[in-house]
MIROBA-931871 format. One line per 10 residues: their letters; for each residue x, y, z of N, C-alpha, C. Coordinates in Angstrom, 3 decimals, m for minus. Each point is the difference from the previous one (the first is absolute). Layout:
// MIROBA-931871
a) X Y Z X Y Z X Y Z | ...
//
This chain:
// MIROBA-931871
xxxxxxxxxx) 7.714 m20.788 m5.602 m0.623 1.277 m0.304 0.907 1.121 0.456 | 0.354 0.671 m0.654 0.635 1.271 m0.235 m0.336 0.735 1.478 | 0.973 0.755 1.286 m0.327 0.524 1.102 m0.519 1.606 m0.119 | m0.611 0.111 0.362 m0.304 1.573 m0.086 0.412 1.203 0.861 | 0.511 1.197 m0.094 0.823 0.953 0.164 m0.220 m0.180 1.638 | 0.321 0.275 0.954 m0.216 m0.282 1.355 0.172 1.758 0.258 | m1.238 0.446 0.741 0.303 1.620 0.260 0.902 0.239 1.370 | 1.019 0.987 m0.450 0.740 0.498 1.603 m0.788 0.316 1.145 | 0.677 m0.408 0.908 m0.627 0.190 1.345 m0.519 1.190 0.121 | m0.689 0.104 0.503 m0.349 1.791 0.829 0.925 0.543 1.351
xxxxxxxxxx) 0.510 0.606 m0.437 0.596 1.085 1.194 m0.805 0.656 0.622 | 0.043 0.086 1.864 m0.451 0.833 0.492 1.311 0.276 0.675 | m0.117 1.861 0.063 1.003 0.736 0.627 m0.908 0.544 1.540 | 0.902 m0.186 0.983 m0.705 0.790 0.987 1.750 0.263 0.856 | m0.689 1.567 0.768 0.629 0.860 0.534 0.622 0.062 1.612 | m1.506 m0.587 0.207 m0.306 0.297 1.599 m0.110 m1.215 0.394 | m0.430 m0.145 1.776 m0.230 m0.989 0.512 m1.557 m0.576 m0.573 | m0.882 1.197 0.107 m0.987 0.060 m0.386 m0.412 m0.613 m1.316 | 0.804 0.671 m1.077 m0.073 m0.838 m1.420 0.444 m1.533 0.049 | 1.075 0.038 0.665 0.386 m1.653 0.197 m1.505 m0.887 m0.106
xxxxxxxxxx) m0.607 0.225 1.349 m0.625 m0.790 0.261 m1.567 0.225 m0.898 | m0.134 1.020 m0.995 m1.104 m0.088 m0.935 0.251 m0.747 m1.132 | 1.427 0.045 m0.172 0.422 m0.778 m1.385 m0.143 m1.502 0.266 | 0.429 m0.284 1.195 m0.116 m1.579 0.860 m1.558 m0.407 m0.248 | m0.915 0.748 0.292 m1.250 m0.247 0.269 m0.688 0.069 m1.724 | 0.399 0.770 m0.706 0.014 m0.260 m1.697 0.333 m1.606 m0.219 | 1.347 m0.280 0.582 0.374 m1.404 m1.028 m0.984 m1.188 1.163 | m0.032 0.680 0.757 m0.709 m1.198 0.765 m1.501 m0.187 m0.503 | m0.529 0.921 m0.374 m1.536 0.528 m0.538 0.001 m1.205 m1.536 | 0.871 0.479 m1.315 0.297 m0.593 m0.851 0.610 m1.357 m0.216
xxxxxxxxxx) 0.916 m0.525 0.938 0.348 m1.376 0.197 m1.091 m0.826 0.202 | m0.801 0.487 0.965 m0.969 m1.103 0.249 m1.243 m0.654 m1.298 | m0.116 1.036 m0.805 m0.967 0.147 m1.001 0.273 m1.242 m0.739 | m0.936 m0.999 m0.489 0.185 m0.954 m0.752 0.093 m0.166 m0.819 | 0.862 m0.375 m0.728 0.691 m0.157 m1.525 0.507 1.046 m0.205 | 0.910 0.650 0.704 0.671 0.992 m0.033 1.674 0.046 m0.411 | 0.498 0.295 m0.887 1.757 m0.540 m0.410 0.599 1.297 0.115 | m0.948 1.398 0.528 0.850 1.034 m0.043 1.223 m0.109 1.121 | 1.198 0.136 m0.357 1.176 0.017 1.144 0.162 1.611 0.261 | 0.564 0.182 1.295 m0.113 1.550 0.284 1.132 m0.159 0.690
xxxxxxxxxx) 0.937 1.172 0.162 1.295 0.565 0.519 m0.232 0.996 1.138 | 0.363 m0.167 0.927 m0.186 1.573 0.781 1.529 0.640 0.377 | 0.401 1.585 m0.436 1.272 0.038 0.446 m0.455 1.358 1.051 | 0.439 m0.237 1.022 m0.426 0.888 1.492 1.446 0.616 m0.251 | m0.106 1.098 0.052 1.178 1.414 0.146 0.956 m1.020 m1.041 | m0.035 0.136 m1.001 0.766 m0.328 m0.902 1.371 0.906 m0.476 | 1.384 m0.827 m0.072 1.230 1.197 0.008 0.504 m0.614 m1.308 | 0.711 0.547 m0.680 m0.816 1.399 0.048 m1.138 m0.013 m1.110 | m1.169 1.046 0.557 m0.943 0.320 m0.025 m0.436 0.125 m1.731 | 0.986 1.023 m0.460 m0.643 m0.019 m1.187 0.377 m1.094 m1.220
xxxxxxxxxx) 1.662 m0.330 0.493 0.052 m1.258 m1.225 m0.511 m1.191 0.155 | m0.724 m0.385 1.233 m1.174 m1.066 0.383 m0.905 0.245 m0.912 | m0.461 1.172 0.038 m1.525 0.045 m0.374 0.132 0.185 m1.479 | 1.495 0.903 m0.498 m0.307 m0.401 m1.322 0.210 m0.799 m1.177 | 0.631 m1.117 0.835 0.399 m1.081 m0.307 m1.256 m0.955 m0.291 | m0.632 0.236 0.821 m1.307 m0.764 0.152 m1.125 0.179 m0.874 | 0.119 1.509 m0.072 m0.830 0.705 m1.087 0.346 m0.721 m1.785 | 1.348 0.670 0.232 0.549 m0.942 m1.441 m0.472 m1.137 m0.520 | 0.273 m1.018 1.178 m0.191 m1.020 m0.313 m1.690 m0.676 m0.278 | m0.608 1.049 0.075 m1.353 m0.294 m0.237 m1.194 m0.379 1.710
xxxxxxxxxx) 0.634 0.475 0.486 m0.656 m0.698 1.065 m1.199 1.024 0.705 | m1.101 m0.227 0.178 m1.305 0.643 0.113 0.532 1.126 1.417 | 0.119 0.513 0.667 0.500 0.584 1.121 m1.200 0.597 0.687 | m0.171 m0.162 1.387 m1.205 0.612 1.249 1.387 0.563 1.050 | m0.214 1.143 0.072 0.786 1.086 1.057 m0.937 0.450 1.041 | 0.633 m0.343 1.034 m1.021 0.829 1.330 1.093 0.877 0.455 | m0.464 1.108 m0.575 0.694 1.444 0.041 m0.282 0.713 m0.618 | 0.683 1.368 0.222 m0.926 1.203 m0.728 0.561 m0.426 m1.526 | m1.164 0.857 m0.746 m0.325 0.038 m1.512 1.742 0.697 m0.588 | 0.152 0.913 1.111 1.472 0.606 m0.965 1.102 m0.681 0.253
xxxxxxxxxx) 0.259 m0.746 0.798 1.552 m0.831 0.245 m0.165 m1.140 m1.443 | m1.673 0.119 m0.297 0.078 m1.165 m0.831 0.323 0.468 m1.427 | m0.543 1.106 m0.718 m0.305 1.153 m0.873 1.826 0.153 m0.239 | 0.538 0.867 1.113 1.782 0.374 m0.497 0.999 m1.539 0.123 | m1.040 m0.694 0.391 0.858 m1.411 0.015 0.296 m0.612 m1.677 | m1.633 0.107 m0.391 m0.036 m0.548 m1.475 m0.181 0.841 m1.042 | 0.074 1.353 0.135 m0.314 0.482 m1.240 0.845 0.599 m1.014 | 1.044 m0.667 m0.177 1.179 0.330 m0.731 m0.029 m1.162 m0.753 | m0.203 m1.391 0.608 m0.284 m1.152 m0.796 m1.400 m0.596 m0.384 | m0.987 1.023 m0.017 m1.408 m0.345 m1.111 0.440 m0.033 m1.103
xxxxxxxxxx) m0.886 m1.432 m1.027 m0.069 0.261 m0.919 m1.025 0.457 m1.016 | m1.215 m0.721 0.590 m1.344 0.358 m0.657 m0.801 m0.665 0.844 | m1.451 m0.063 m0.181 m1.164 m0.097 0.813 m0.487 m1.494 m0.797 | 0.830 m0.246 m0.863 m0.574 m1.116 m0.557 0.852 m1.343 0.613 | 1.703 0.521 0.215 0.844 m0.960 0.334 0.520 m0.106 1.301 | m0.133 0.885 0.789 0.445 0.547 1.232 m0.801 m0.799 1.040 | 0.596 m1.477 0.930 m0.976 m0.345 0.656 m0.654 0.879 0.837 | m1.607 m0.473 0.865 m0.518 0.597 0.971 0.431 0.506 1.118 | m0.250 0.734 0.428 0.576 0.368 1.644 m1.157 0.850 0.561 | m0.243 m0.544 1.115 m0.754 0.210 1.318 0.400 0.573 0.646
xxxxxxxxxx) m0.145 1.347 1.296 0.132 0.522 0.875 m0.804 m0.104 0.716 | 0.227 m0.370 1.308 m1.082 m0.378 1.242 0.414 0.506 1.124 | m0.914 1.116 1.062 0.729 0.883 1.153 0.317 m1.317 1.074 | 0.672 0.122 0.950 0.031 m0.577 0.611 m0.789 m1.080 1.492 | m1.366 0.811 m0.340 m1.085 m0.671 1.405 m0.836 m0.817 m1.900 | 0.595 0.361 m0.624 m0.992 m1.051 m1.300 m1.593 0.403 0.076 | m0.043 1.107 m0.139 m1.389 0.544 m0.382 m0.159 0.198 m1.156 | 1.229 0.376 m0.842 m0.013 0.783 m1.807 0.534 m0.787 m0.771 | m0.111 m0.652 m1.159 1.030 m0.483 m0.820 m0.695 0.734 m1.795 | 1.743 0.752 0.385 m0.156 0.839 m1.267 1.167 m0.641 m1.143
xxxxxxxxxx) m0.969 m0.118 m1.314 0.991 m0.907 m1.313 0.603 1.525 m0.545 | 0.933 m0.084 0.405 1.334 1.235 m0.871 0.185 m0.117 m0.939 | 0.695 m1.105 m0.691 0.158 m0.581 m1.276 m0.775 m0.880 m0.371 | m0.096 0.282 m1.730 m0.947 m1.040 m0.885 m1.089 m0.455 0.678 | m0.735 1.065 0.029 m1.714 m0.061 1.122 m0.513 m0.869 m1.373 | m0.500 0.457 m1.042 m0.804 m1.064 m1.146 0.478 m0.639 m0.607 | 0.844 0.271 m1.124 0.869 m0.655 m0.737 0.497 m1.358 1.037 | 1.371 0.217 0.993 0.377 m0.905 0.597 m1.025 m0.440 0.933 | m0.945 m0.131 0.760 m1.052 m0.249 0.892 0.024 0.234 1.063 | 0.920 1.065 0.073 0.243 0.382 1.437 m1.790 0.245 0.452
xxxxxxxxxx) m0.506 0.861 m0.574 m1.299 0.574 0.704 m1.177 m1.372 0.866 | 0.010 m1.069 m0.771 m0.629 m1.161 m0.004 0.640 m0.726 1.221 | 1.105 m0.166 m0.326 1.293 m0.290 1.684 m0.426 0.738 1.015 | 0.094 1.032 m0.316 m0.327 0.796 1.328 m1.296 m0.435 0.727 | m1.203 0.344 m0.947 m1.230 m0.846 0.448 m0.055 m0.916 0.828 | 0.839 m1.161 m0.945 m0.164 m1.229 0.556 0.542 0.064 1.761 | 1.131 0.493 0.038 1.090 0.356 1.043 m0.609 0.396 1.286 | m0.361 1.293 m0.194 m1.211 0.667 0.677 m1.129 m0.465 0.482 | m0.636 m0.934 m0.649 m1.111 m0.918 0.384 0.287 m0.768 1.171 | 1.191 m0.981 m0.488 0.664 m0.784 1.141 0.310 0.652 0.869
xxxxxxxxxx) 0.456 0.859 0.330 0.627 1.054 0.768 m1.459 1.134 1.022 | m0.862 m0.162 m0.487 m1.413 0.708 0.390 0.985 1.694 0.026 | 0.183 0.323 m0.904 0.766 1.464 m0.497 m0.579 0.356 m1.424 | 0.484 1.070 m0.047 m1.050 1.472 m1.225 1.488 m0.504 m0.774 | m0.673 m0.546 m1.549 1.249 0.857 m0.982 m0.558 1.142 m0.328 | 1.210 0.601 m0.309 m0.113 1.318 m0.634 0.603 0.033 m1.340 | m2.028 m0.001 m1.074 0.876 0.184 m1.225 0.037 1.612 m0.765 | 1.165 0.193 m0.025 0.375 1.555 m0.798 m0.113 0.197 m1.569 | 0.183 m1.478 m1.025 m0.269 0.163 m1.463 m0.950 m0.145 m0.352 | m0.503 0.652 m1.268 m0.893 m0.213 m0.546 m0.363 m1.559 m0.155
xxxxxxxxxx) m1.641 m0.292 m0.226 0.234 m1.948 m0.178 m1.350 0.067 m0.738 | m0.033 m1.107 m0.027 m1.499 m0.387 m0.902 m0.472 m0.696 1.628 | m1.600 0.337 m0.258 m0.679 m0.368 1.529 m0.603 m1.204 0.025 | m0.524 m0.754 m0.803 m0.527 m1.066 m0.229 0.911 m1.045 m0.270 | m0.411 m1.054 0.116 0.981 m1.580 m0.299 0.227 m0.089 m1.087 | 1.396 m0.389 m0.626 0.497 m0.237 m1.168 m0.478 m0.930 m0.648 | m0.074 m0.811 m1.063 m0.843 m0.795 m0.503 1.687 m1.103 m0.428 | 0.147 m1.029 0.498 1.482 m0.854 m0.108 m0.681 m1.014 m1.127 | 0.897 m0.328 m0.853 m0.191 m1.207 m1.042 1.468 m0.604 m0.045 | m0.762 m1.014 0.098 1.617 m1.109 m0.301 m0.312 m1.025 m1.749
xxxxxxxxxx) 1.447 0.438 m0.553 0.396 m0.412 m1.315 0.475 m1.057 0.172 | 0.323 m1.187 m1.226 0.137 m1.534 0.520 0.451 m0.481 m1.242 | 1.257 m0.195 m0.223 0.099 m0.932 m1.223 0.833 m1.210 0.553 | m0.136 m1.167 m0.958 0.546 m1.277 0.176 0.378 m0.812 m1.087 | 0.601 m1.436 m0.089 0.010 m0.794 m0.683 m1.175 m0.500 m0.421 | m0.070 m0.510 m0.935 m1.306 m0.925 m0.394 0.314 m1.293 1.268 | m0.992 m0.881 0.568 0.122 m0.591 0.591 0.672 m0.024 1.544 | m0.293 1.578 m0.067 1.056 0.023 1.877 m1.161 m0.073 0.977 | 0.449 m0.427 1.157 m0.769 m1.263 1.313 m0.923 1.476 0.389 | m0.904 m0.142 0.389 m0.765 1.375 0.743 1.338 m0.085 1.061
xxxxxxxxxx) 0.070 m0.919 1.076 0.860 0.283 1.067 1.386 0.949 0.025 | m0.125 0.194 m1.432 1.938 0.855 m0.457 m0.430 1.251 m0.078 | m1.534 0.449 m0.168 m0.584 1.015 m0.329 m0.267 0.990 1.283 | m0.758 m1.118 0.827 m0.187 0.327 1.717 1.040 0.726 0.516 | 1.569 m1.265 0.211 0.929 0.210 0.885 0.496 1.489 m0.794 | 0.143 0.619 m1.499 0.610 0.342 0.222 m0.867 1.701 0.054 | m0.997 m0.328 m0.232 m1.277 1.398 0.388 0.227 0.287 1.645 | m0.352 m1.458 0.939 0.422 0.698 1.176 1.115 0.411 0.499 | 1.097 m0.318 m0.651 1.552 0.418 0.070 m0.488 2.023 m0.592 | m0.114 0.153 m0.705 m0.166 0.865 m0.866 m0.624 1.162 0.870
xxxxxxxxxx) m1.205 m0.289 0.444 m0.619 0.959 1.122 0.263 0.188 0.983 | 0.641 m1.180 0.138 0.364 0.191 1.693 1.198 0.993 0.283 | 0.581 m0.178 m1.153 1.449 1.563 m0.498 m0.880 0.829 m0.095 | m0.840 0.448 m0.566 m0.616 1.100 m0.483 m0.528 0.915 1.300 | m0.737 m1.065 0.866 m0.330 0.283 1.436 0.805 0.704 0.471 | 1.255 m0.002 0.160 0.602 0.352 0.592 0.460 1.754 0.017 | m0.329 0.406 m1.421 m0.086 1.086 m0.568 m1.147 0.900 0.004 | m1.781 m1.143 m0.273 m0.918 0.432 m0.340 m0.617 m1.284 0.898 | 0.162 0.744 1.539 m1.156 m0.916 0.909 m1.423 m0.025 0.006 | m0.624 0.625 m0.845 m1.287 m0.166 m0.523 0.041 m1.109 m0.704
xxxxxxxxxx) 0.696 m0.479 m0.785 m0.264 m0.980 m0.942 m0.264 m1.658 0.419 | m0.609 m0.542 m0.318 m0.869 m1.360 0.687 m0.072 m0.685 m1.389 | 0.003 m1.098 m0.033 m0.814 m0.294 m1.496 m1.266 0.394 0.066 | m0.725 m0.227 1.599 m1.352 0.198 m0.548 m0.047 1.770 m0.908 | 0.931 0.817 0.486 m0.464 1.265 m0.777 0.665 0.007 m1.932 | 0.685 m0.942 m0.188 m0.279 m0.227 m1.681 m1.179 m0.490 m0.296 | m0.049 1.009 m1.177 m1.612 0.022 m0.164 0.065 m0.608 m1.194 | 1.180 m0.525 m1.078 m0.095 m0.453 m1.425 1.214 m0.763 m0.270 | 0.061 m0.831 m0.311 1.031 m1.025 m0.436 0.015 0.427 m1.675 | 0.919 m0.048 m0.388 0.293 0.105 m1.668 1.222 m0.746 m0.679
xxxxxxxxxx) m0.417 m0.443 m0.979 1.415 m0.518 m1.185 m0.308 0.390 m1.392 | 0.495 m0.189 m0.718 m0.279 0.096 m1.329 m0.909 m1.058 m0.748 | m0.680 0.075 m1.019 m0.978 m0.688 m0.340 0.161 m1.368 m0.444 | 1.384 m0.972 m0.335 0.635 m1.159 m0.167 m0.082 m0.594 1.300 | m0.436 0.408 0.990 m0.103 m0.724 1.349 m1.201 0.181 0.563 | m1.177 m0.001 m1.278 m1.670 0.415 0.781 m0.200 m1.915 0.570 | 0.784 m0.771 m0.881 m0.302 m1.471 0.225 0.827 m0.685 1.365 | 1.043 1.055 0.644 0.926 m0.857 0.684 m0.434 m0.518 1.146 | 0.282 m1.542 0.294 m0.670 m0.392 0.834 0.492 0.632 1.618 | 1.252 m0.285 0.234 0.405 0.140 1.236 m0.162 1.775 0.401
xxxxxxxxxx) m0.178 0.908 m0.918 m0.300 1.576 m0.041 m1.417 m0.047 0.302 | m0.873 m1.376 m0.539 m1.516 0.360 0.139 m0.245 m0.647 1.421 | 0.813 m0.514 0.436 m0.135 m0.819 1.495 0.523 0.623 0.830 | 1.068 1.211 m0.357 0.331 0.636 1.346 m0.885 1.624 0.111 | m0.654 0.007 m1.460 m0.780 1.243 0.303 m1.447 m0.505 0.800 | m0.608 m1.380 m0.274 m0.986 m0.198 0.592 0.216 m0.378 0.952 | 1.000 m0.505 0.672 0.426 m0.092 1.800 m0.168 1.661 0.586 | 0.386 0.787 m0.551 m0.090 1.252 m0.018 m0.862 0.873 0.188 | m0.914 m0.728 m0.311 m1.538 0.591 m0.752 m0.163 1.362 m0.453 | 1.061 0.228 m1.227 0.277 1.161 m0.969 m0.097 m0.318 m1.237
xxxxxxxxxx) m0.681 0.510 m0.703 0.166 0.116 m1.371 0.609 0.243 m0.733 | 0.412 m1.060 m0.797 1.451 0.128 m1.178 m0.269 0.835 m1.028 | 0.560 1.013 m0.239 m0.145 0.909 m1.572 0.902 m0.405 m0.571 | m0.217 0.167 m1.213 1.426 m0.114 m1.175 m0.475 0.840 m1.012 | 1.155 0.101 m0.759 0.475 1.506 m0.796 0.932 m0.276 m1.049 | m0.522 m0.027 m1.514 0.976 m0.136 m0.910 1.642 0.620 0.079 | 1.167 m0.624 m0.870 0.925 0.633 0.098 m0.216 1.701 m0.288 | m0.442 m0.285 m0.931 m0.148 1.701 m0.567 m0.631 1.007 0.909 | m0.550 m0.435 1.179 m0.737 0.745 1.153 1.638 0.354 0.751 | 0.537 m1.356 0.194 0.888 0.078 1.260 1.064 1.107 m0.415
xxxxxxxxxx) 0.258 0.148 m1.332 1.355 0.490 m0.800 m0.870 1.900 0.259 | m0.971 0.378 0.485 m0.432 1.451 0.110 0.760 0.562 1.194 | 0.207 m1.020 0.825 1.033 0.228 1.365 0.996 m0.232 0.193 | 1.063 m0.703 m1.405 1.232 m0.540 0.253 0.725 1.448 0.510 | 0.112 1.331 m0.150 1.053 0.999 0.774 0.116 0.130 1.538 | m1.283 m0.859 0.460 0.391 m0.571 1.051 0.562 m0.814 1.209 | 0.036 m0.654 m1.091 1.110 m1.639 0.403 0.801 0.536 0.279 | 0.578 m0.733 1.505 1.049 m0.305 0.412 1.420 m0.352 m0.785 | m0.890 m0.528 m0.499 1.322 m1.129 m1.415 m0.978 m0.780 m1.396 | 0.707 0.169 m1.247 m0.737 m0.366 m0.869 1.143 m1.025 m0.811
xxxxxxxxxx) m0.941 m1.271 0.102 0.635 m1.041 m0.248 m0.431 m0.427 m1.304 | 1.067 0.204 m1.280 0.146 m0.656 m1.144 m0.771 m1.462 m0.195 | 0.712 m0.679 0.817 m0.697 m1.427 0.468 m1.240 m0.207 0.171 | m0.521 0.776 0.861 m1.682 m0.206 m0.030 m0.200 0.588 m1.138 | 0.239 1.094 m0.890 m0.664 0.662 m0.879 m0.129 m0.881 m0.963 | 0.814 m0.881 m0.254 0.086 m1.211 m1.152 m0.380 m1.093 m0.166 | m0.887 m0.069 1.679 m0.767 m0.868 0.373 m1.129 0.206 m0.300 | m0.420 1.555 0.724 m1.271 0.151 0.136 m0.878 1.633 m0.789 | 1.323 0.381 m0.504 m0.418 1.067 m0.560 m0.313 1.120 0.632 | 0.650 0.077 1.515 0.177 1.446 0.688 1.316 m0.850 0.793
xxxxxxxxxx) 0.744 1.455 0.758 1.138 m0.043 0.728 0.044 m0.093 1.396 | m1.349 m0.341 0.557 m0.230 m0.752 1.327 m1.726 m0.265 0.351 | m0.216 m1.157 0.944 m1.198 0.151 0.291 m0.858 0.081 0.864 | 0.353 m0.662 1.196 m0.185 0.732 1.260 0.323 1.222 0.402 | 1.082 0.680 m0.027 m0.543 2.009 0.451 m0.874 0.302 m1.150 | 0.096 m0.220 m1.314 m0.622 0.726 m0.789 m1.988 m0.074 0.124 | m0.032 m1.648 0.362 m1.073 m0.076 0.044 m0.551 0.154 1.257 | 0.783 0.483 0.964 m0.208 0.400 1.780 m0.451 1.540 m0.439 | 0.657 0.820 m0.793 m0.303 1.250 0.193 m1.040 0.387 m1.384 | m0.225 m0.842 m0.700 m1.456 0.080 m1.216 m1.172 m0.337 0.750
xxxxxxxxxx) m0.176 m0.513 1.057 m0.923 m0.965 0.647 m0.454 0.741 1.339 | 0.875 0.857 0.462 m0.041 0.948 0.708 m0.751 1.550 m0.672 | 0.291 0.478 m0.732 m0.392 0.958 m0.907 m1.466 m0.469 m0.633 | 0.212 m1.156 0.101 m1.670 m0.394 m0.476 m0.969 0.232 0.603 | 0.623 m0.193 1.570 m1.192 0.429 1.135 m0.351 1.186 0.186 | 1.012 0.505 0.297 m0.175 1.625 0.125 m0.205 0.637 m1.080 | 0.536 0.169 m1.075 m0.556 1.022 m1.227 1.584 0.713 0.281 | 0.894 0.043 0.286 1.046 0.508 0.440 1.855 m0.584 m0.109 | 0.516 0.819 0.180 1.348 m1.062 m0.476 0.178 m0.470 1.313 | 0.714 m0.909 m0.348 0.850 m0.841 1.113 1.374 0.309 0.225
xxxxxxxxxx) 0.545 m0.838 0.990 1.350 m0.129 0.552 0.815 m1.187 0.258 | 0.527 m0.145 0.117 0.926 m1.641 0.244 0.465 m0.073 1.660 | m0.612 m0.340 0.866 0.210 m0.187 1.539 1.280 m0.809 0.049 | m0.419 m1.050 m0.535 1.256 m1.013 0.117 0.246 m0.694 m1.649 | 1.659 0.446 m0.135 0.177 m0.372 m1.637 0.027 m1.774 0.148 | 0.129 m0.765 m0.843 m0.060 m1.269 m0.695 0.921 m0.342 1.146 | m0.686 m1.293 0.668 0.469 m1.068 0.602 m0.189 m1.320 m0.462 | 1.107 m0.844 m0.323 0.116 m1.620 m0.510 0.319 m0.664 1.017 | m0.292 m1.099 m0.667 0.573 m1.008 0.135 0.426 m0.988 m1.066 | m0.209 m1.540 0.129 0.598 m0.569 m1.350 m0.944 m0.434 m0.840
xxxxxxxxxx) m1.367 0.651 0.172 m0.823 m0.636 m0.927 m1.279 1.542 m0.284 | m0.217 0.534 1.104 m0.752 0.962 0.134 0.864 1.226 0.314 | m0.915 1.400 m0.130 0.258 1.366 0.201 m1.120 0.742 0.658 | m0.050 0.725 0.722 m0.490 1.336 0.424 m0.177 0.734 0.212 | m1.055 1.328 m0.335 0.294 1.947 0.689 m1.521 m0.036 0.176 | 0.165 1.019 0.945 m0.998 0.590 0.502 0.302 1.694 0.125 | m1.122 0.595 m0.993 m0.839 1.326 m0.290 m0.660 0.587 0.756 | m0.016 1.371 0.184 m0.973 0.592 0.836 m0.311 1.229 m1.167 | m1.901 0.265 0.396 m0.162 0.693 m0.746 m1.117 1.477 1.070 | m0.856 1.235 m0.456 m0.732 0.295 1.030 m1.025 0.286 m0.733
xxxxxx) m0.835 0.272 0.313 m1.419 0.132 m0.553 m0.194 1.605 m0.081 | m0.622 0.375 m1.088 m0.213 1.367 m0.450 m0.630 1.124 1.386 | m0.454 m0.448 0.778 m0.549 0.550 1.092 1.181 0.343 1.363 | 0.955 m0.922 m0.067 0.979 0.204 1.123 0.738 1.304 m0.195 | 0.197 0.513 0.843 0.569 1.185 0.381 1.895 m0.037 m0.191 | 0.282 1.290 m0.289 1.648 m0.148 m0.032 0.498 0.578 1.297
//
């Protein structure tokens, strides 16, 4: 089975003696947690300072600074690119009372990180962007072979979230609320055995439903289209299935993950009542 993208470590930067030992007490907090694969970096007075950090940045790596908001601000803001691609970054004072998401608060999940962070931490985030106030509504999309094992379906759903987690620590399976494929797989056995281990309800959705969302795909594959008469089916049917609940469009949390027999995405959508 095909390995799935492995996310960069998290960087924590700290300054002081003081930060040292909050960032210590972070990885020690998170190591212990079970079933946990996040790896974390700590660079204490890092030299130099800024091509550390923006090296790190580059390279995608989530970043928590215990230091002020502006060493972090003239550190990176020549190399933003957008709020959609730009990993998260955290600022946390140094006694760890505040953890404020600087970058990609919604889009990237900084705001949700922070939460989570803060919780562990018995500290206030502080959120500054606008957000929707209520819980997102998550659906996971699912396509496969005819005849693939439920077990290929499992390993690679919990592979799948457990990345996603890492971005969007709210996310649990228990909070997918809808499993979906397209309507050639209302019969599949090992799809109908891992949604009822699940205890979620399978929707399905003609091609001609799924093809209303293809400008969303990640990637639109000729191959499936000639199969199945749309150009993918798990995101497409992650974010139709999502929109179903809410009355509202969706989003793609996490684009199409394979393996050698199955695929998956998971959608988030909000309900007409949540706040911006």
């Amino acid at each position: 089975m095909d390995s799935l993208a492995i996310n960069p470590a998290i960087a924590i930067i700290s300054l002081t003696d003081e930060g040292k030992a909050l960032a210590e007490r972070i990885i020690a907090l998170h190591s212990s947690e079970e079933a946990s694969d996040q790896r974390y970096l700590h660079h204490h007075k890092p030299k130099p300072f800024s091509d550390t950090v923006i090296n790190l940045f580059n390279n995608n790596h989530r970043l928590i600074f215990i230091c002020s908001t502006g060493i972090v601000i003239r550190t990176l803001a020549t190399h933003l690119t957008d709020k959609y691609r730009d990993p998260a970054v955290l600022v946390l004072d140094q006694q760890g009372k505040h953890v404020i998401p600087l970058l990609s608060g919604h889009e990237g999940g900084a705001n949700e990180w922070a939460r989570s962070l803060a919780s562990s931490l018995g500290a206030t985030a502080v959120i500054t962007s606008a957000e929707k106030y209520t819980q997102p509504v998550y659906t996971l999309g699912i396509g496969c072979d005819r005849g693939c094992p439920v077990e290929d379906i499992e390993l690679l759903v919990e592979r799948s979230l457990s990345q996603l987690k890492q971005k969007y620590p709210d996310v649990e399976k228990a909070s997918i609320q809808c499993i979906a494929s397209i309507d050639l797989k209302a019969d599949e056995v090992g799809l109908l055995a891992f949604c009822k281990k699940a205890s979620i309800n399978l929707e399905v959705f003609p091609a001609t439903t799924l093809r209303t969302v293809e400008d969303q795909l990640s990637y639109k594959s000729d191959i499936v289209f000639k199969e199945v008469g749309c150009y993918g089916v798990a995101e497409a049917a992650a974010l139709i299935s999502a929109s179903a609940v809410t009355g509202n469009n969706a989003e793609l949390v996490l684009h199409k993950q394979k393996s050698k027999r199955a695929t998956c995405s998971v959608a988030r959508s909000y309900k007409s009542g949540d706040k911006h």
